[in-house]
N, C-alpha and C positions, 0 to 999 in steps of 0.2 A: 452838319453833324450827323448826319443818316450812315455815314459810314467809320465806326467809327473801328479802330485795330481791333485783331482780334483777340492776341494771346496778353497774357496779363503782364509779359518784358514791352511788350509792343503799348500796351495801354498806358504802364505806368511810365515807357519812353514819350509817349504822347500829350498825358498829363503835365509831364516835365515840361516841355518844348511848348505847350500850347498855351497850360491853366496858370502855373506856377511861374514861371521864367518869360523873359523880355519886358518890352515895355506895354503897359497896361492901355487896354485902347482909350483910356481919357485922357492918356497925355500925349496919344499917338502926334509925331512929329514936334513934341514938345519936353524933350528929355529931360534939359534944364528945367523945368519947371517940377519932373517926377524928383529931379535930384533932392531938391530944395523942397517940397511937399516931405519926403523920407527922410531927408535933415531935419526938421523939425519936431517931427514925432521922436525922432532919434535922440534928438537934447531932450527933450521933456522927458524920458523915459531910462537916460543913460546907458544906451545900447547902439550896438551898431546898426548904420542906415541900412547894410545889406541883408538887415535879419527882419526888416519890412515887407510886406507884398502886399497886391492889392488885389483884391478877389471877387468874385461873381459878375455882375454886367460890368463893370468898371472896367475888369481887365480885361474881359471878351467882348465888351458889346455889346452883349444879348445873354440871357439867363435860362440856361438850358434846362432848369428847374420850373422855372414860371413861362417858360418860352414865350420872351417879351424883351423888345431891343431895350438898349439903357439909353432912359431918355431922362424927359426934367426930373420925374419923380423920383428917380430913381437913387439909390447912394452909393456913397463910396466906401466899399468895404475892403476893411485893413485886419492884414494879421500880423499879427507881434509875435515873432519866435522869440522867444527868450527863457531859459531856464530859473535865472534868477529872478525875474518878475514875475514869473509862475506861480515861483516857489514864495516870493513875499506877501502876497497874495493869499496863495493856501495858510499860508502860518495865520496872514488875520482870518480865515475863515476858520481854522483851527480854534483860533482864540473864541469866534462866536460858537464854532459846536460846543465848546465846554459851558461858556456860558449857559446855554439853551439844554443843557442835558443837566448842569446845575440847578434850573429852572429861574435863573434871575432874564430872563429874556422871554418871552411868548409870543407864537406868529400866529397869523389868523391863518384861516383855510388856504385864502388865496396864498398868502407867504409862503406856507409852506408846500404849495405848490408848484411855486417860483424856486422855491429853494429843493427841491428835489431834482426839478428839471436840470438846475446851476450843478447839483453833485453829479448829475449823468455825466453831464457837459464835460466835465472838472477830469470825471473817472476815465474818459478818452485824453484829457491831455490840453482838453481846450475849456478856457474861461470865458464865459459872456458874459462881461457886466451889465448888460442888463437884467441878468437873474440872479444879480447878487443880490443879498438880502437888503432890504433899505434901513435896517436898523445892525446893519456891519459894525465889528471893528477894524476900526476908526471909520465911520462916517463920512468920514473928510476925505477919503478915498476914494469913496464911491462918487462923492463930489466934485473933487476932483478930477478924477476920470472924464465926467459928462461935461465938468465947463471947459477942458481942455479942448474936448473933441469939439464940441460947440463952438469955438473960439476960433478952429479951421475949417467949419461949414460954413454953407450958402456964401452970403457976402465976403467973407473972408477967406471964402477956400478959391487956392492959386489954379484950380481946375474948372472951376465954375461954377454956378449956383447950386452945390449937393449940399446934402449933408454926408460927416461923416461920420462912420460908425467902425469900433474898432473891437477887437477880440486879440485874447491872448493864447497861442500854445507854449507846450512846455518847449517842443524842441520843431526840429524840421520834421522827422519822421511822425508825429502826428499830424502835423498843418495837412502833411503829404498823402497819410492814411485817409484823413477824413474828406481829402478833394477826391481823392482813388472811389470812398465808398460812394460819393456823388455821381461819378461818370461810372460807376458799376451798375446805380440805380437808371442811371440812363439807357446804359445797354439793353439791359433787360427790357427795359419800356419796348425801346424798338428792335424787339424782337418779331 
């Protein structure tokens, strides 16, 4: 990764080709198994398997953030392009601002922590539910969310003992913005 393009057509051709697109190196020589892994997320979700990918050591192998191969520890991380899960989403977090600015709802320090970090996240296009607020509407979402993804980790993930762990963008051109600002951060490192 020490060389990496130089101009920004070349980076984000690189990104394309390298971070984003092909097959992800846990399922390297195991296609069938990436298909069926992205079917599944796909019916739980009601969205196309092609609006899947799987991101950081997962898909490379190694984490050019943590510069560290994907090993046991490590997990499997998934982006969910989808506009309208985005957007279902913001509406229930919508539904808790009002509450919370109503004052029928109150977070402690940490909460609103968590939930500040969640509205940066949100304001680029990308949702992590893990900072969504634990006292969401509906609840059952955020519940949801975690036993779903729990339910294809370790023992049950068709990739092998990970966990996984999933995030949502609004569209492509976020997922793609925010891998671009990653290998920008990179560049610069090794300068």
């Amino acid at each position: 990764m020490q060389s990496l393009p130089a101009g920004e057509d070349s980076i984000k051709d690189f990104c394309r080709r390298k971070i984003i697109h092909g097959t992800p190196f846990i399922f390297k020589d195991k296609e069938d198994d990436y298909y069926f892994f992205l079917k599944k997320i796909a019916s739980e979700y009601s969205i196309p398997f092609n609006s899947i990918h799987i991101s950081g050591s997962g898909k490379l192998g190694f984490s050019f953030i943590k510069k560290t191969d994907f090993g046991l520890e490590s997990d499997i991380d998934v982006a969910i392009i989808s506009e309208l899960l985005f957007d279902k989403i913001m509406n229930m977090v919508g539904d808790f601002q009002i509450a919370l600015r109503e004052s029928s709802i109150f977070l402690s320090r940490k909460q609103e922590e968590y939930y500040f970090d969640f509205l940066k996240y949100s304001a680029m296009g990308w949702i992590r539910p893990d900072l969504l607020p634990i006292k969401s509407y509906p609840s059952t979402f955020r519940n949801n969310w975690f036993d779903f993804f729990k339910s294809i980790s370790y023992d049950n993930c068709i990739a092998g003992n990970y966990k996984v762990t999933a995030g949502v963008f609004k569209n492509y051109e976020c997922f793609e913005r925010y891998t671009l600002t990653g290998l920008n951060k990179l560049k610069i490192k090794l300068r």
